[in-house]
Structure formats: C-alpha cells, structure tokens
Backbone bond lengths (Angstrom), bond angles and torsions (degrees), N, CA, C in turn:
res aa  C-N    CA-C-N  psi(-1)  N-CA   C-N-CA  omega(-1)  CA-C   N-CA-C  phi
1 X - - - 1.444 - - 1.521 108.35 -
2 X 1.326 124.07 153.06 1.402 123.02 -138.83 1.554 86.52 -144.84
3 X 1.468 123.47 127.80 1.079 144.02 167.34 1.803 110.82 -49.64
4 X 1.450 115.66 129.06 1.447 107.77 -169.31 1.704 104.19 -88.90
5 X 1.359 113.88 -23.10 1.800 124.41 161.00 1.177 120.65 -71.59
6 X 1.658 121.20 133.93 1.592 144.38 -151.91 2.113 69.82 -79.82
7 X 1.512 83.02 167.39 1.267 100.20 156.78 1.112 129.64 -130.45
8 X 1.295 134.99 148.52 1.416 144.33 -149.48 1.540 112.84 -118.16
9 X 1.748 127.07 161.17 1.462 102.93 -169.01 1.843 82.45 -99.28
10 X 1.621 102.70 -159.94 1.236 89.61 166.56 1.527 131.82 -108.16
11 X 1.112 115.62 18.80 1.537 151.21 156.85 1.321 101.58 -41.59
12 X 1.617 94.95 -76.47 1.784 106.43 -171.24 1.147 97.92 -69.90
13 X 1.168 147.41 -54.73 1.783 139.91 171.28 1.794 105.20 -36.52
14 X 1.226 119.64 -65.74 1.921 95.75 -175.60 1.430 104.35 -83.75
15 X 1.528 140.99 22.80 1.459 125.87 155.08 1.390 95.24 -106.10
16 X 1.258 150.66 -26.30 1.473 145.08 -144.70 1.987 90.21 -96.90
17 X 1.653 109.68 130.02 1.447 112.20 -163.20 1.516 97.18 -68.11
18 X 1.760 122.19 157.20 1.103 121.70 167.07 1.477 138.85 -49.23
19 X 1.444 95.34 -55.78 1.746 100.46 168.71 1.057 98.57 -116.56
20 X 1.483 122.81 135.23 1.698 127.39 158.56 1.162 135.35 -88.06
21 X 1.608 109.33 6.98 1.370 107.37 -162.89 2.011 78.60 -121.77
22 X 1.324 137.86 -29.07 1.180 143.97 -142.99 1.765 87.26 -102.65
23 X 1.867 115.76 133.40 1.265 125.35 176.54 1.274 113.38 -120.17
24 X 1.462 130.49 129.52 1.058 107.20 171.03 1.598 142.98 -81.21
25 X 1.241 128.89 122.94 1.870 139.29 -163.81 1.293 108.47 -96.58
26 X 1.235 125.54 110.86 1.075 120.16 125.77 1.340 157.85 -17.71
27 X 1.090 134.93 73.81 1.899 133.81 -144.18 1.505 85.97 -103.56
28 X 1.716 89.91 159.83 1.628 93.22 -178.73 1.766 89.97 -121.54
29 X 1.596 101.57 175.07 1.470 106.97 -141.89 1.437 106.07 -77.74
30 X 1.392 126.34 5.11 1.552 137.19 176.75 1.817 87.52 -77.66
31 X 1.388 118.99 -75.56 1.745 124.56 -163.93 1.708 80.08 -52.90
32 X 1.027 139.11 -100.92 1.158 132.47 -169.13 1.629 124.52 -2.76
33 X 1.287 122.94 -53.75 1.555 122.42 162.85 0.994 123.65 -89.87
34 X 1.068 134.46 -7.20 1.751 158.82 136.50 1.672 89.43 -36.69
35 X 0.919 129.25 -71.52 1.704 143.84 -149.56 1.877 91.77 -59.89
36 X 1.791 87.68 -62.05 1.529 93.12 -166.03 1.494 112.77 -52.31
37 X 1.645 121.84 -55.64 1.196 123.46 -164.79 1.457 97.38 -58.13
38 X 1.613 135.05 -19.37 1.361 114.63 -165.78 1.316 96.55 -77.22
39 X 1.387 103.45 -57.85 1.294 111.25 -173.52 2.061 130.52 -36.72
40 X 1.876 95.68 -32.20 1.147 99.02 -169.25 1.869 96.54 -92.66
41 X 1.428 119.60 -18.74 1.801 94.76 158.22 0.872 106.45 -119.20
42 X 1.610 133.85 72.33 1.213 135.07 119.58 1.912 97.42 -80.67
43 X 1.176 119.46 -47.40 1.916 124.93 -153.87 1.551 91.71 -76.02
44 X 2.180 125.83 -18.29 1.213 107.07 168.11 1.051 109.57 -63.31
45 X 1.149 131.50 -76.04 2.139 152.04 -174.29 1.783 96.14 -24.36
46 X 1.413 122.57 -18.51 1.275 102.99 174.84 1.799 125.29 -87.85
47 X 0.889 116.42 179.00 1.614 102.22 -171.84 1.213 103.36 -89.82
48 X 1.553 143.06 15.26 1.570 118.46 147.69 1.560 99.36 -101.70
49 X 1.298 131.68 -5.77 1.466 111.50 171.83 1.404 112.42 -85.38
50 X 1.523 124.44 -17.36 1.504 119.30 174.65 1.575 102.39 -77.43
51 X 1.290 117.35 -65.92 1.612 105.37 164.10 1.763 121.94 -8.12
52 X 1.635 82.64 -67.65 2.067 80.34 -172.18 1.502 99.28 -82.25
53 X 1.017 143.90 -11.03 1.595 126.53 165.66 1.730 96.31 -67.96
54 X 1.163 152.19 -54.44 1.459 153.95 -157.82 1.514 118.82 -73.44
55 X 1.902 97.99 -36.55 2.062 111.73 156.90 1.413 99.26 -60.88
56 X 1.392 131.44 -56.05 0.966 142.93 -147.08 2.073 101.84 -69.22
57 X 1.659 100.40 -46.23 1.391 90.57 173.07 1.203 137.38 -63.35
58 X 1.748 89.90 -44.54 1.766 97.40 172.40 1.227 123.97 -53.41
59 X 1.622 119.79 -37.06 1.594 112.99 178.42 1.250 129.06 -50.08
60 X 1.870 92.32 -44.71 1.834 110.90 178.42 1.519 105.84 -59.64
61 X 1.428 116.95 -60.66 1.609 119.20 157.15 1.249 138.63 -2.09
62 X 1.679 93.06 -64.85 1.927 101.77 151.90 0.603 128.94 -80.70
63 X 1.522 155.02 -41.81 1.383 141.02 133.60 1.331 120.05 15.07
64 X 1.558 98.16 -82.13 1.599 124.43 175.18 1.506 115.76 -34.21
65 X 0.930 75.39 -50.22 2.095 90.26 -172.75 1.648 109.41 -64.52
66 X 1.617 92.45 -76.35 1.821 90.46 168.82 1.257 109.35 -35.25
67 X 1.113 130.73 -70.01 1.465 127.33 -151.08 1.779 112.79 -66.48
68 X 1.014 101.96 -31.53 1.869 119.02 167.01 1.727 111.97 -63.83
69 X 1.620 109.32 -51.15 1.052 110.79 -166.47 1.972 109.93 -87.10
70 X 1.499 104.02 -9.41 1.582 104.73 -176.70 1.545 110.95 -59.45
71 X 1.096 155.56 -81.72 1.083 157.95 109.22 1.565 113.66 59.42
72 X 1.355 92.53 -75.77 1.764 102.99 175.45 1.701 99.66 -66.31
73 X 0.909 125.91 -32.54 1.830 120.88 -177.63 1.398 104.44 -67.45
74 X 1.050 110.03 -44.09 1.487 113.08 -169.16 1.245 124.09 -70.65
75 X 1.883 119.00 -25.66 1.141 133.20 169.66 1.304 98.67 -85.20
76 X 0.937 136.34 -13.37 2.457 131.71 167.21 1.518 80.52 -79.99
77 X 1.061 138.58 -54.12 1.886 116.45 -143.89 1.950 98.39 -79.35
78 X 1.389 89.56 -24.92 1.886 100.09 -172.62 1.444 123.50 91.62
79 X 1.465 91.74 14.35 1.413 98.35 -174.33 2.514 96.80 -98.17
80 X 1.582 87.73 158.39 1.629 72.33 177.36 1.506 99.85 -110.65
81 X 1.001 127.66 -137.95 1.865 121.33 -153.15 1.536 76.96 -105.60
82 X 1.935 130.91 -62.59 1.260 112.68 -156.40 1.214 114.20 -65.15
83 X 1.453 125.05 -2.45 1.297 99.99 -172.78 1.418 125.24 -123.76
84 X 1.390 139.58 176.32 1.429 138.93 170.19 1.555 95.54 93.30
85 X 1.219 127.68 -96.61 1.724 111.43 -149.69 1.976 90.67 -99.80
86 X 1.171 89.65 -12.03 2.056 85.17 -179.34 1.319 105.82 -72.89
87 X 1.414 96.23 -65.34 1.780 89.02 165.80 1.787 172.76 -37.42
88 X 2.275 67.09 -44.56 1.906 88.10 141.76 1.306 128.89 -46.54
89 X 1.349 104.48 -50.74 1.156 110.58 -179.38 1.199 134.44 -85.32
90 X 1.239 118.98 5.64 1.775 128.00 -173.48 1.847 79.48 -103.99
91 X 0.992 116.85 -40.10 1.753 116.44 179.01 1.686 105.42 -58.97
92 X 0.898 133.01 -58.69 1.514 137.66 -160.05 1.576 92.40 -76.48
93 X 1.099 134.98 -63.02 1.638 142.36 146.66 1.236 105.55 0.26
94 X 1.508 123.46 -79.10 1.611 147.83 172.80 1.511 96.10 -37.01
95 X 1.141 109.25 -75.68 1.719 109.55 -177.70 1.350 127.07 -41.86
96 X 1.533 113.57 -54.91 1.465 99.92 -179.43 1.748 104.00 -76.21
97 X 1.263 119.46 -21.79 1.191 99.68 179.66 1.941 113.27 -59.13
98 X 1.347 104.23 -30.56 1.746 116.17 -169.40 1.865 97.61 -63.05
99 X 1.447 91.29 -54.38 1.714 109.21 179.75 1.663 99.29 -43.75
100 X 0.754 118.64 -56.86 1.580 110.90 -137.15 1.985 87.53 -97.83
101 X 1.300 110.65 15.66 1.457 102.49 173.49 1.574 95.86 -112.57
C-alpha cells in the first residue's frame, strides 16, 4: 500500500515555510490585553480557576474578619489598640533606635 502524499527531500522540508496558510500580525497593545483578559476568564470558568477564585475568597474572608473583629476583642480583654503588645514594640523599636545612636 502506497502512501497517497508526494515525498519531499529534506532540503525542501527545512527551506519550505512552516505553515502556509498562517501570517504573521502584528497586534497593537489594546488586541493584546483584549486577548489576555479573554484568555484569563476563559481558565477562571474552568474547575481549577473556580477552585482558586473560592481559596482565594476565603483567605480575603479571613483577613476581613480578623481585621473587623480585632478591635471588638480588644475592647472584651480591656486592653485599647496602643497598648500591651503594640507598645512593646514601639519600646524595643525606641531602644535600638537610642542604642544604635
């Protein structure tokens, strides 16, 4: 059985262009981020980009929370924001800055 494609040497294979039907364009930098943003939610809508959008919420989530809920803790313990472990540390801060003059 006999191949229905001519054959070529390999001469004409590394001078003959890769794609013949494919040109190369120039895009200007609008199609270019145009391209990306499509490109980057199409890879959300798939099921590892909804995954990492949902890691991604919960982290912010906690964040959110701690940082909402610090405040109110601190007024139950009786302590206020400047003082107790902030302070330590604006002191030890103070020091090496005193030290090192």
């Amino acid at each position: 059985m006999h191949t229905t494609y001519h054959k070529i040497s390999a001469r004409e294979r590394d001078t003959a262009p890769r794609f013949y039907y494919k040109r190369t364009r120039s895009y200007t930098c609008f199609e270019r981020i145009k391209q990306f943003f499509r490109l980057l939610i199409a890879f959300l809508f798939t099921q590892v980009g909804v995954c990492g959008l949902v890691a991604l919420y919960m982290v912010m989530g906690a964040f959110l929370f701690a940082s909402l809920e610090a405040e109110s803790q601190m007024e139950q313990v009786g302590c206020s924001v400047t003082s107790g472990v902030f302070q330590y540390r604006a002191k030890k801060i103070a020091q090496k800055c005193h030290n090192s003059i």
